[in-house]
C-alpha positions in Angstrom: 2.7 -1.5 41.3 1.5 1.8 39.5 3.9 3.4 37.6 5.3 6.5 38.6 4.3 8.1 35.8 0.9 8.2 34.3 -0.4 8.7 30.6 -1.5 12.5 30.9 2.0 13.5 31.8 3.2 15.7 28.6 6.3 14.5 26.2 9.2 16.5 25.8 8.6 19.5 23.0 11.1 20.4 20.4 11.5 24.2 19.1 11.8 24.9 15.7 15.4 26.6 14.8 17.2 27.9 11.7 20.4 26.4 12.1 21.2 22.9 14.0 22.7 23.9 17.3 26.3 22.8 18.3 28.5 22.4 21.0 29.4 19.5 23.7 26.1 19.3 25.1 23.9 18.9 22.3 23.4 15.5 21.0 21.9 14.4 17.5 18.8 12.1 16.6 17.2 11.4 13.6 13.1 13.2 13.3 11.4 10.2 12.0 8.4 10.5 9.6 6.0 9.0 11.7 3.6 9.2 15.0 5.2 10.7 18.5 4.3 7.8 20.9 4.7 7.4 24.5 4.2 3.8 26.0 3.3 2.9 28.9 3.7 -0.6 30.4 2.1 -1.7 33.9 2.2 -5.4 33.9 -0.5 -6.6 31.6 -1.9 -3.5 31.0 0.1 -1.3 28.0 -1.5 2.4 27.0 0.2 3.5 23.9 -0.5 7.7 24.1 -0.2 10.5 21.0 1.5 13.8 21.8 -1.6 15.6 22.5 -2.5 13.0 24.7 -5.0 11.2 22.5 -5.1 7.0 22.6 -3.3 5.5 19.7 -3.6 1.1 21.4 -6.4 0.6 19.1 -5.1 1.9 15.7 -1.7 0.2 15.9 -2.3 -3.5 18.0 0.8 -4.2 16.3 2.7 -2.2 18.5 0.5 -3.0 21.2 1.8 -6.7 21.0 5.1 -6.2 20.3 5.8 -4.4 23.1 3.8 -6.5 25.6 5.9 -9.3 24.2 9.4 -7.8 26.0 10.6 -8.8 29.4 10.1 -6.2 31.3 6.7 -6.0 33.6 6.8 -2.3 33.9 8.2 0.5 31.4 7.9 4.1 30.0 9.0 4.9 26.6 9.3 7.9 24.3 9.2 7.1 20.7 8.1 7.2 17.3 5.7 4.8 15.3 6.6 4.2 11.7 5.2 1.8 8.9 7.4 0.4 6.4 6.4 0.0 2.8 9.2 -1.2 0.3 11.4 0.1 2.6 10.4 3.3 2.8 8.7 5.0 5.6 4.9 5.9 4.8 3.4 7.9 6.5 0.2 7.7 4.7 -0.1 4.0 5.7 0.1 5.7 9.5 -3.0 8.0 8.6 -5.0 5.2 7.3 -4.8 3.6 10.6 -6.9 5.8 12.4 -9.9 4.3 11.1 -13.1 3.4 13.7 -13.4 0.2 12.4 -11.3 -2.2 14.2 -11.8 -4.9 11.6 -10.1 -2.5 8.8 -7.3 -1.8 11.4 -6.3 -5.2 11.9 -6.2 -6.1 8.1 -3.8 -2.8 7.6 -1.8 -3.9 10.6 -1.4 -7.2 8.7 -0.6 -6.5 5.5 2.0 -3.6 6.7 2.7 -3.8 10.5 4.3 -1.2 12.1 7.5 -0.4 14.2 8.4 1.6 17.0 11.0 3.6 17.3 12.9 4.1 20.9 14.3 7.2 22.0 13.9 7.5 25.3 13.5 6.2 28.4 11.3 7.5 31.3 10.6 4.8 33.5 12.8 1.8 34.1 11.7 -2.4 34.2 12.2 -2.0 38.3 9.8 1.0 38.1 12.4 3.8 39.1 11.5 7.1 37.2 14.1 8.6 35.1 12.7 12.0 34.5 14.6 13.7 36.7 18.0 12.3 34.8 20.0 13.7 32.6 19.6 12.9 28.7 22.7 11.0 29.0 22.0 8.7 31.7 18.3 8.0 30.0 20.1 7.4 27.1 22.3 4.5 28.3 19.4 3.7 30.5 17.4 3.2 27.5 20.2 1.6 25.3 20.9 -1.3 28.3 16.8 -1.8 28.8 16.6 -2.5 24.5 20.3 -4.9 24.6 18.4 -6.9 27.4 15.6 -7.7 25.2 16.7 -9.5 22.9 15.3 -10.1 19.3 12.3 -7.9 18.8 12.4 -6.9 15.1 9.3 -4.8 15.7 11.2 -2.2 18.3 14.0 -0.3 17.4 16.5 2.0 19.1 17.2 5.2 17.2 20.5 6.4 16.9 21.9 9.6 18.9 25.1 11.1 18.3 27.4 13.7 19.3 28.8 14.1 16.0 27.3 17.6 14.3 28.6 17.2 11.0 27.6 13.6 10.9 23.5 13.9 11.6 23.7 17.0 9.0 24.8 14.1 6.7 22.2 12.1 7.3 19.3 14.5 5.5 21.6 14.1 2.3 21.7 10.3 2.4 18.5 9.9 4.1 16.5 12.1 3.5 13.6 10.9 1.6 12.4 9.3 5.2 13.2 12.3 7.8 12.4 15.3 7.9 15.0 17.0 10.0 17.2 16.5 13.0 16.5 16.4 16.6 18.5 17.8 19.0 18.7 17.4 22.9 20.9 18.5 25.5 22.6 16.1 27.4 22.4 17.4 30.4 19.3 17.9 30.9 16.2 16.4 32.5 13.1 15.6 30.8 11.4 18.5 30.6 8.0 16.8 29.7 5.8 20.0 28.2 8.3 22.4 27.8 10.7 23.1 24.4 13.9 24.1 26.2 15.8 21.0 26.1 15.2 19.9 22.8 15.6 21.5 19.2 14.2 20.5 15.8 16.0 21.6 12.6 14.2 21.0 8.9 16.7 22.7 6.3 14.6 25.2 3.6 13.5 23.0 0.5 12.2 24.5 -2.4 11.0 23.3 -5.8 10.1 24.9 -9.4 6.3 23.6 -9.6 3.9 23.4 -13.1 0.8 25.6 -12.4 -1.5 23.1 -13.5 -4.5 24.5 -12.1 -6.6 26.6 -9.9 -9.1 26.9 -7.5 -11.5 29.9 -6.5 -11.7 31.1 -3.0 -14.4 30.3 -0.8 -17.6 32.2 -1.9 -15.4 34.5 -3.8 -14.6 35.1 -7.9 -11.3 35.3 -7.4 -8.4 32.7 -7.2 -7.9 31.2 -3.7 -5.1 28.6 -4.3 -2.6 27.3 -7.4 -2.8 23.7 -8.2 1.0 22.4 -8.3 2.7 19.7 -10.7 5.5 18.1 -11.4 6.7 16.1 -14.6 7.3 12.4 -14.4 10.2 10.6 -16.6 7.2 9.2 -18.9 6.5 13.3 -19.8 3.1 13.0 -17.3 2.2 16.5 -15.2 1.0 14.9 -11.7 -0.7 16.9 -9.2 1.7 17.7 -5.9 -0.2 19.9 -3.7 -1.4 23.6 -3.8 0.2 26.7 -2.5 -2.5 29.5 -1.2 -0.2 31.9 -0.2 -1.1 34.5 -2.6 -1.0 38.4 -2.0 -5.0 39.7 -1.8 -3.8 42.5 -3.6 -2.5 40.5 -6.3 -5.7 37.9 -6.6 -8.0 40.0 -8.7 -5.2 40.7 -11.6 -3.8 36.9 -11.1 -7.7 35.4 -11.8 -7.5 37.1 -15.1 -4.5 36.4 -16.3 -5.4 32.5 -14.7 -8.9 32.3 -16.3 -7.2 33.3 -20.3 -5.1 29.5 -19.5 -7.9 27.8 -18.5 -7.7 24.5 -20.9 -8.4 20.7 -20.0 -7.1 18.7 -18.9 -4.4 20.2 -16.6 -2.6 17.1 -15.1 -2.4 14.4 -17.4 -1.4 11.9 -14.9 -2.5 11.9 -11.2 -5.3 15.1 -10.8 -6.3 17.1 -7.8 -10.2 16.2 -6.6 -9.9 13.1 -5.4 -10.8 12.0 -1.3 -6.9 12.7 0.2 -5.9 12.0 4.2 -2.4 13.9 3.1 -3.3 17.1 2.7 -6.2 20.0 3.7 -6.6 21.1 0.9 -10.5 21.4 0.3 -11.4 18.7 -3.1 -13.9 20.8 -4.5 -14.3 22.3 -8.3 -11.0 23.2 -9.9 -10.1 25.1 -13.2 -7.5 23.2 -15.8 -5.0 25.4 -16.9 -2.4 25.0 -20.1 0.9 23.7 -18.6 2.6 27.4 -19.2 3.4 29.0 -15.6 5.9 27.9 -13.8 6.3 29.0 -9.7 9.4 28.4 -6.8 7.6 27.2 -3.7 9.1 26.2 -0.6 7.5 23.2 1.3 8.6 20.7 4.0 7.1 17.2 3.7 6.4 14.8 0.8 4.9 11.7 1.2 4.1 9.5 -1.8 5.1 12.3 -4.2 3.2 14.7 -2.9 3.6 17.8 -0.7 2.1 16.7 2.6 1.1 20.0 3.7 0.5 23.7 1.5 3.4 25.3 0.8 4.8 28.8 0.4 4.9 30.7 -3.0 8.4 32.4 -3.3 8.5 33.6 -6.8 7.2 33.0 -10.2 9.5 31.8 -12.8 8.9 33.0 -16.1 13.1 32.2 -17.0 12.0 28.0 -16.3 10.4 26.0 -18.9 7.1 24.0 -17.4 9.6 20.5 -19.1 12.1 21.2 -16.7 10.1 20.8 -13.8 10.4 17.1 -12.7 10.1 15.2 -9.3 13.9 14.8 -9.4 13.7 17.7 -7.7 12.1 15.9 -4.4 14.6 13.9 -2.3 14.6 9.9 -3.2 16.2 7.8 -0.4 14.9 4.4 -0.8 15.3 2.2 2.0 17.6 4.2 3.5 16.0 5.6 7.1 15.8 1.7 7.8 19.5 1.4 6.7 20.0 3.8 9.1 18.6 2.1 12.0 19.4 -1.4 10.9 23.3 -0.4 10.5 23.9 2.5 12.8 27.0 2.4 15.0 24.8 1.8 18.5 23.3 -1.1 20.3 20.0 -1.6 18.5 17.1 -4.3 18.8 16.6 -6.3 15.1 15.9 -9.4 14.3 19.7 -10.5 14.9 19.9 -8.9 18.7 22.7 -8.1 20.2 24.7 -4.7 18.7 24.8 -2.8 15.3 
């Protein structure tokens, strides 16, 4: 049978909000640090698909096999793919997957496979599409297709509340692995391509940063981004990121007052330059400044230590010694996003089966 549903049909959308939404209708997931993946199942044929549409089967044949391996002939899922490391969620290990030779991404899928993270159900075992369902019927859809499994510890059912207060708690115990919350009403359909039934909430996170160097603009004399560090509890500056949000007006007087600090080596442990898949941020030439200027910037992802993306300059902060300025500042969860799906209070599929 072909499935009612077909790969180029877009996923649900989340909108970005201030403040998580509350109220009987809304209920609470977990945003996972990883890759948006729906699967599609159609007897032996599974098509694992990226939210803008693109093919992820040949990066992560981990996944691939893991979910050919359950029961049911025919499936659609919405979900998230996450790798592992230690225990905590990398999702650096997810960029390095995209790699064009498949030789390289089946030794990565060896040495640190990945999972997949269920959250919703669009198309059930018997083929019946669920689209047109409310969240809450999907959801115990979904949560009765994952109990009939069985033991799969590579597929995992992520937990949904109704409980506010509760999935606000989980970005202070786990936040080192999420990035926010999702929420969804409950009773709506899935709205694939649209952003009105589903929320995403990332709380404002801000940290004092070491000026450790600079970079130029592009064909230009003048300063086009600040080179950010942090101190680590061996007394070593490690590059962070960058932050190129700087006023034009303000460049010209900034370069001077830049170029009087300019002393090697700037980051005495891990330096800016190097090849990165984390970040944009261009690797060319960069000036080495005396560890002396301190800046508040707000950001919104680290992975490995590092800001994932540029973040926002809010203020410098002459009152802040450079010292003070350690990564105990960035969240630390360890293990604690898998404690939350290996232990939450819902039916879940692990290496045990049955319920949480």
């Amino acid at each position: 049978m072909a499935l009612p549903l077909d790969p180029s049909n877009p996923p649900m959308e989340a909108r970005p909000v201030h403040d998580l939404p509350e109220g009987e209708r809304w209920r609470y997931e977990p945003k996972w640090d990883g890759f948006r993946c729906l699967a599609f199942r159609d007897g032996d044929s599974l098509e694992l698909r990226s939210k803008s549409g693109q093919s992820l089967s040949r990066y992560f044949p981990d996944i691939v096999a893991a979910l050919t391996r359950l029961e049911a002939p025919h499936f659609v899922l919405d979900g998230e793919i996450i790798i592992p490391i230690e225990r905590r969620l990398s999702f650096e290990a997810l960029q390095l997957r995209l790699h064009p030779a498949a030789s390289r991404v089946k030794k990565l899928a060896a040495v640190h496979p990945a999972r997949y993270v269920a959250f919703d159900l669009l198309v059930t075992a018997d083929g019946r599409r669920l689209t047109d369902q409310p969240f809450t019927e999907r959801r115990r859809a979904l949560e009765a297709f994952l109990a009939g499994e069985g033991s799969h510890p590579a597929v995992r059912l992520s937990p949904s509340i109704a409980d506010r207060a509760a999935a606000l708690d989980w970005l202070d115990r786990f936040g080192g692995d999420i990035d926010g919350i999702i929420a969804k009403r409950a009773d709506l359909p899935y709205l694939g391509g649209s952003r009105d039934g589903m929320q995403k909430y990332k709380p404002v996170q801000t940290a004092d940063c070491v000026v450790g160097g600079f970079r130029y603009g592009k064909n230009t004399p003048v300063v086009g981004s600040l080179l950010l560090g942090l101190y680590d509890a061996a007394g070593l500056l490690h590059h962070v990121g960058f932050t190129a949000t700087l006023p034009a007006k303000e460049k010209p007087a900034l370069t001077r007052r830049l170029e009087q600090l300019i002393e090697p080596p700037g980051f005495t442990g891990r330096s800016p330059g190097g090849p990165s898949r984390w970040s944009t941020e261009r690797t060319g030439e960069w000036q080495p400044l005396r560890p002396e200027l301190v800046v508040e910037v707000r950001y919104d992802q680290v992975t490995d230590g590092r800001f994932r993306h540029g973040t926002t300059l809010l203020r410098w902060r002459p009152d802040k010694a450079p010292r003070q300025c350690g990564f105990d500042q960035l969240p630390a969860a360890a293990g604690a996003a898998l404690d939350l799906l290996e232990r939450s209070g819902c039916v879940r599929v692990a290496a045990t089966g049955g319920k949480a």
